[in-house]
C-alpha angles and dihedrals in degrees: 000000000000122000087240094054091044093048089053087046100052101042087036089064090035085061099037089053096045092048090055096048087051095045091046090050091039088054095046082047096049085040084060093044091052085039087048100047091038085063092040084058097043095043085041086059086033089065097033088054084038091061094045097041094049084043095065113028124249096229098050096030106062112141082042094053081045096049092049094052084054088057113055083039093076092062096102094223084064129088106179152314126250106198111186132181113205098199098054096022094228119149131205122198141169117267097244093059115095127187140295084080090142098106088052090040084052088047087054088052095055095045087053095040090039091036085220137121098253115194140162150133127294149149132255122187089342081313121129106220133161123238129203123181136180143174127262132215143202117224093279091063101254119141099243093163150338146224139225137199129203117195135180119262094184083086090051090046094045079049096049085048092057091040093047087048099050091052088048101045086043085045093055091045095055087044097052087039092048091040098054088037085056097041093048088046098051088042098058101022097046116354087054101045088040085054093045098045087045091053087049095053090045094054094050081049093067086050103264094135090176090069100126114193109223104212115150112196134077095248123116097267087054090054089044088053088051100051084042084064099044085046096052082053101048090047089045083050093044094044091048086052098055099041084060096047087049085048091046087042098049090048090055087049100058090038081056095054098037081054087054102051080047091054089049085053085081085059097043095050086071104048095039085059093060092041089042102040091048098059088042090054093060101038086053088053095041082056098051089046089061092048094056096040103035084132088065107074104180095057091049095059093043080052105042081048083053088050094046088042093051096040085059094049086057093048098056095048087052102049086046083055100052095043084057090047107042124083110236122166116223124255112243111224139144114255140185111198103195089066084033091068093038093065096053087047088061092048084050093042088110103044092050092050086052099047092042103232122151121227115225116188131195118170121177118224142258089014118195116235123250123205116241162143099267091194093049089039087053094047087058096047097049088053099054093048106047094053082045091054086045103050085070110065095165102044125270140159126296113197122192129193141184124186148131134271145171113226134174123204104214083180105064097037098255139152122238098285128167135266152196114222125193119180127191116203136195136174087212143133094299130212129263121235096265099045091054082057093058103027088106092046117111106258100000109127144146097211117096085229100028122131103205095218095083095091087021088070090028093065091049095045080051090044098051095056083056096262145101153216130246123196125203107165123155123198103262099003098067140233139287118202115197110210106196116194119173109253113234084231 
């Protein structure tokens, strides 16, 4: 349930409950006022009988105390008069009384024995009345009677209905009022700024830090809205900043590691001058060979096969070189590797009849995507497989897989993150424990017309798309190279 909705509900029952406390205890206290005024009315023709009647005498005066019973009797609250005279026990009553009168004539009795006005409610014919009575004296001040008068309730209760309706109509009006004005308050002064506030939240949530929160007042949720604003800034500001310190740190990052190929050039200067220099040497033999037996065709064509063999042999090393050397930013695009693989496989498809090696697949699925160069990643992958492919002269069994994996670098500080993992597989020649040392060094190869840049280059293609390369290869059995690439999941 909302805190709006909560709030209405709560001081809607808190004034619901107090309003009718009020109304029940307004209508008890208007019930005392009408039974009030009934008995003032009844006590105020009670004195004024009680003048006439001690005036004229009861036992002398008969046909006037009749006629002034009469005529109280006309007034329509009143049902009737009981006159009595103690001393010569005679009783005057009004003609539409009928008997039994004894409980009012025993009223009467009290009043006169007590000398007190006696009164209460009673019932008449199955008709609740009110009776008063009180004594009455002769002029020396001896209770010689009394007098008792009987009136309707059924005015004062018509009275107390209409009372009773008008607090509860009004009651019900001041409820429904005090409620909707409740329930519109707390909807546009809390339900709606709460809302606003939680969509605002929501959004920023999502990652829209330029989400702004419009509430106009000086009340909390104002100044909330306020702070909630300040807030969205700061963090836009915050999250700029740190875009640009991630940018200015990845640019230092690549500057790092092209200083650092710059730094291997040293290294492969050297190197560059022995593979180089041998070729050249015998391309510049095989030169001066032709110019002393140009009359020998046969071994001018074997030589000048020997020059075009070895210049390409140069331009290969120097194309590999500059592809090492040279900074080159990765093209993003979305990748799928299993397909991926199945492409150059494809492209290898005769070399791998003809060598007699059998593919084994194994993908796993569903296989998350990974964001890459596909040239670059090409270039890698055609790399692994065709040493693979080489390292079994005599046939042998090639085995790919794809699949997914969590990995954490505790090396480089980073939380488990997931991978994409492709192993190429051979049951090949192996490695000894030295060569797999080396096998990523420039110019180091096993091969009599090897390079030693192609994994080389590999491992920094691989590098540069935030991954890596492991290597597990034993003498006779073959080797196994692990390609991780970050998943864009």
């Amino acid at each position: 349930m909302k805190l709006g909705t909560k709030l209405t509900l709560y001081l809607s029952l808190f004034i619901i409950i107090v309003l009718s406390v009020y109304g029940y205890f307004h209508i008890l206290s208007r019930r005392d006022i009408l039974i009030k005024k009934m008995k003032i009315e009844v006590e105020t023709t009670g004195r004024n009988l009680k003048v006439s009647l001690e005036k004229v005498g009861i036992e002398r005066e008969h046909e006037y105390v009749q006629d002034l019973i009469d005529s109280v009797e006309e007034y329509e609250r009143t049902l009737g008069v009981i006159v009595y005279h103690q001393g010569k026990d005679l009783v005057f009553r009004s003609r539409s009384l009928d008997d039994p009168i004894g409980p009012y004539l025993e009223l009467i009795k009290n009043s006169i024995k007590y000398n007190d006005p006696q009164e209460g409610f009673r019932s008449y014919k199955k008709a609740h009345i009110f009776a008063y009575a009180f004594p009455l004296k002769d002029k020396k001040g001896k209770n010689i009677g009394g007098v008792s008068i009987l009136q309707h309730t059924s005015f004062m209760e018509e009275d107390i209905k209409r009372a009773e309706w008008s607090i509860f109509i009004t009651i019900l009006i001041l409820i429904g009022g005090t409620v909707a004005f409740v329930l519109l308050g707390t909807r546009k002064w809390i339900a709606q700024p709460i809302s606003q506030l939680m969509n605002g939240i929501q959004t920023m949530a999502k990652g829209h830090l330029e989400t702004q929160i419009k509430l106009k007042g000086k009340d909390e949720l104002s100044e909330l809205a306020r702070a909630f604003n300040q807030m969205a800034i700061d963090l836009k500001k915050a999250q700029e900043k740190i875009i640009q310190e991630s940018e200015n740190k990845l640019d230092l990052e690549r500057s790092l590691k092209h200083s650092e190929k710059l730094a291997t050039i040293g290294q492969l200067a050297s190197g560059l001058a022995h593979e180089v220099g041998t070729p050249l040497n015998i391309i510049s033999g095989r030169a001066e060979l032709i110019q002393r037996r140009l009359e020998d065709k046969e071994g001018s064509k074997r030589n000048l096969e020997i020059i075009i063999q070895q210049t390409e042999r140069i331009t290969k090393i120097i194309k590999q070189l500059l592809g090492f050397v040279r900074k080159k930013r990765p093209e993003q695009k979305t990748l799928t590797l299993d397909l991926f693989l199945e492409t150059l496989l494809d492209f290898l498809d005769h070399q791998i009849q003809k060598q007699g090696v059998k593919v084994v697949r194994e993908w796993s699925d569903p296989l998350p995507p990974v964001i890459g160069d596909p040239d670059q990643l090409q270039q890698v992958f055609l790399n692994l497989i065709l040493n693979a492919i080489q390292s079994m002269p005599e046939g042998g069994t090639l085995r790919l897989s794809v699949m997914p994996k969590w990995v954490s670098r505790e090396d480089l500080g980073e939380d488990r993150r997931q991978y994409v993992v492709v192993s190429v597989e051979d049951t090949g020649l192996g490695m000894e424990k030295e060569v797999i040392q080396n096998v990523f060094n420039p110019f180091f190869t096993t091969k009599e017309t090897g390079t030693g840049l192609g994994l080389m280059v590999s491992q920094g293609i691989v590098q540069d798309h935030d991954g890596w390369i492991d290597v597990k290869s034993e003498v006779g059995k073959g080797s196994v190279f692990e390609v991780y690439l970050p998943s864009l999941q």
